[in-house]
N, C-alpha and C positions, 0 to 999 in steps of 0.2 A: 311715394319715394321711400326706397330702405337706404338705412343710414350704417352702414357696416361700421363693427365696434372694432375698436383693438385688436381683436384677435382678430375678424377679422381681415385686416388690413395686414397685417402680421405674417399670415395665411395667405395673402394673395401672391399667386403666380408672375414672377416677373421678366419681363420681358427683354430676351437677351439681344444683344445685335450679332446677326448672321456674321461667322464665321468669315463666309467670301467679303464681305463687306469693309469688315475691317481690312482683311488684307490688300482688295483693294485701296483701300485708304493710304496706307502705309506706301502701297507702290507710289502712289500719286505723290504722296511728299516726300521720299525719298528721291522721285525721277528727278521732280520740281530742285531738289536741292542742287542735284548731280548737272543739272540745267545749269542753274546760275552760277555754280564753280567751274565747270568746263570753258562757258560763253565770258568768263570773268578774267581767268587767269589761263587759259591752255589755248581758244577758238574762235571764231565767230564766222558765221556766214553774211558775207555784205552784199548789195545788188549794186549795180552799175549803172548811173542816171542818167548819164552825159558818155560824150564820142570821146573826153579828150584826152582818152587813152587808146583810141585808137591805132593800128589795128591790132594791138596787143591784147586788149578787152572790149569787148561790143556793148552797147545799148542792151539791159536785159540780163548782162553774164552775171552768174553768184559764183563770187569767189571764195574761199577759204581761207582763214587771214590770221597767221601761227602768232600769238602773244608772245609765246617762248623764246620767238628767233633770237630779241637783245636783249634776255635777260643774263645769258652765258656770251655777248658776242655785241661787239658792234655795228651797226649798219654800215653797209659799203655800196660805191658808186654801182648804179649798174640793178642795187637791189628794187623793186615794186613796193611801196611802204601804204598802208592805210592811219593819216592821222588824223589829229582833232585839227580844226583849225584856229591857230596861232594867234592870232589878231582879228580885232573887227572889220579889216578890210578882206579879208576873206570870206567873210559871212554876206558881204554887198550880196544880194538875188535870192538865198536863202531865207526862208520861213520855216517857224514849228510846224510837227506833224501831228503835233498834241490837237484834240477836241476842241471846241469854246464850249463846250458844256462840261462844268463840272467834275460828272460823275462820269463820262464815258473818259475824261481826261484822267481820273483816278485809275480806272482801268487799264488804261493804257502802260497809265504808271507800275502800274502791280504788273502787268504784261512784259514790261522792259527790263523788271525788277527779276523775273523768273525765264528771262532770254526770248517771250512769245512774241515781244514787240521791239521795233529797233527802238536801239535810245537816240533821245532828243537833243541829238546834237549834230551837228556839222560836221560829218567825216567826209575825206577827201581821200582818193587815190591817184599819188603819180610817182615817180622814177628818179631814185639818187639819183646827181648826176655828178654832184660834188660834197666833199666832207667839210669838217674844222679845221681851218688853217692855209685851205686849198684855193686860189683866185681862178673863177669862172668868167668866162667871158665870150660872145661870140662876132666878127667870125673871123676865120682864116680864108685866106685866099680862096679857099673851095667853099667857103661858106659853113664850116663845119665851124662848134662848140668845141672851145678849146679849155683846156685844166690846167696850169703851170705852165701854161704856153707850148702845150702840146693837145695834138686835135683827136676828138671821143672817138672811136670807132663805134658808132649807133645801127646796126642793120635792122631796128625795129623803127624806124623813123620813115616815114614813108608821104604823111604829109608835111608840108611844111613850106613858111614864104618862099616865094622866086629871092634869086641871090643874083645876082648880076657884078660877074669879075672884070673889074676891071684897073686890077694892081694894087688897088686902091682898099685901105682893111676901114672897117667899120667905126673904127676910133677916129680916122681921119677923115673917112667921108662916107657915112652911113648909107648904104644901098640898101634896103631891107627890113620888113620888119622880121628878120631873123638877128637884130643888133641888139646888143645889151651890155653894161659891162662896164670896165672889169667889176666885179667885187669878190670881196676877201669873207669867205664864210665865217664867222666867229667862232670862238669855242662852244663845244657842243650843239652845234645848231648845222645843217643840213641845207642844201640847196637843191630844190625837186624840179623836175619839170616833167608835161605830160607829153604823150611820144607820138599825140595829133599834134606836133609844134604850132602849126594854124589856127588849132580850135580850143588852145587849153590856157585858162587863167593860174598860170601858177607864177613859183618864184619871181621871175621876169614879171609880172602883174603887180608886185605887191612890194619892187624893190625901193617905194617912197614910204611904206609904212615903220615903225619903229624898230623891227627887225631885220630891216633891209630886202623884206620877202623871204628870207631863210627860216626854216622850222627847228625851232628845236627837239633834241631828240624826246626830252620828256613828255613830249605832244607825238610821239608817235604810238599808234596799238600796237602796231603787227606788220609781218613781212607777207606780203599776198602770196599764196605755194601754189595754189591748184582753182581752176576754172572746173565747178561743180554743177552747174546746172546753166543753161538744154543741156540734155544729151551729147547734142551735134557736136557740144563747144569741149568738153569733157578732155582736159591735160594740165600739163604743170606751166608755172608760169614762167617762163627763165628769167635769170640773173646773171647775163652775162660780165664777164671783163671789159668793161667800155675803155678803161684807162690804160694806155702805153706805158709800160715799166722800161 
């Protein structure tokens, strides 16, 4: 064995990191950054679990979901919202997506952390239908969801209970489970429902919880704009005027 002296060692040739390398490097944490502030504060792409947005969104659709809409603007009836869920009676059927192991659950973490994994939590997507201040209730004569005692104009509503008229409103003699009602939305807080009226556990679900089923708006991300992936599905999502001025 030789034992290189001082100078040697001094003298030896050292060994640089390749050029592409580094800049590689620099892309990847620069993307990674530009990741978790676009997905944090501007965007996010969600998937669709459940029907009971049906036929506005299918099983499968990834939608595009603006953080920006309320931060210059308030939500309005008619808007598509993506939020957290409100109470624990929302979460009834839901479990983590998280690992039991450990370290692929660390992963995951750092995943959600840099936008490559959804985060761990309970989003939901359904449909203003009423604001703060505003008493929902259904039904009228026709069976329609009424706002201030006036009835939604909903053309995305497609399923929904049999309604059976017969003079007779829902207050005084319930035909339906299209009946609910009235309540008075609180301040700040939202009344959602999904536009499968048949298939969807929303507001109307939750109106014995602490909130009365209403969300508030600090629980919401984003205003759903555009159906991104299939192909097939590829448009914006509307927001119509439900409400008669």
């Amino acid at each position: 064995m030789v034992i290189a002296d001082n100078h040697d060692i001094d003298n030896a040739p050292r060994r640089r990191i390749p050029t592409w390398l580094r800049e590689t490097a620099v892309l990847v944490v620069v993307a990674l950054v530009l990741s978790v502030l676009l997905q944090t504060f501007v965007g996010r792409v969600y998937y669709i679990p459940s029907g009971s947005m049906e036929p506005t969104l299918l099983v499968g659709d990834r939608i595009a979901v603006d953080k920006m809409a309320f931060r210059f603007g308030d939500p309005h009836p008619g808007d598509v919202v993506v939020f957290r869920a409100p109470t624990s009676s929302w979460n009834i059927g839901y479990s983590s997506t998280r690992s039991t192991n450990a370290i692929a659950k660390a992963l995951q973490d750092a995943g959600s952390w840099a936008g490559l994994v959804a985060p761990d939590e309970n989003d939901l997507v359904k449909r203003i239908v009423a604001v703060a201040g505003q008493t929902v209730q259904c039904c009228d004569s026709q069976g329609r969801v009424e706002v201030d005692g006036r009835p939604l104009e909903e053309p995305y509503v497609v399923m929904d209970f049999p309604f059976v008229d017969d003079a007779l409103t829902c207050q005084t003699a319930p035909q339906s489970g299209r009946c609910f009602g009235p309540v008075t939305v609180p301040s700040g807080n939202l009344w959602v429902m999904g536009d499968n009226r048949s298939g969807s556990a929303d507001s109307r679900a939750h109106a014995s919880d602490e909130l009365g089923g209403t969300v508030p708006v600090d629980d919401v991300i984003g205003k759903a704009r555009l159906i991104v992936l299939p192909p097939s599905r590829w448009g914006t999502i509307d927001s119509p005027s439900i409400q008669q001025r």
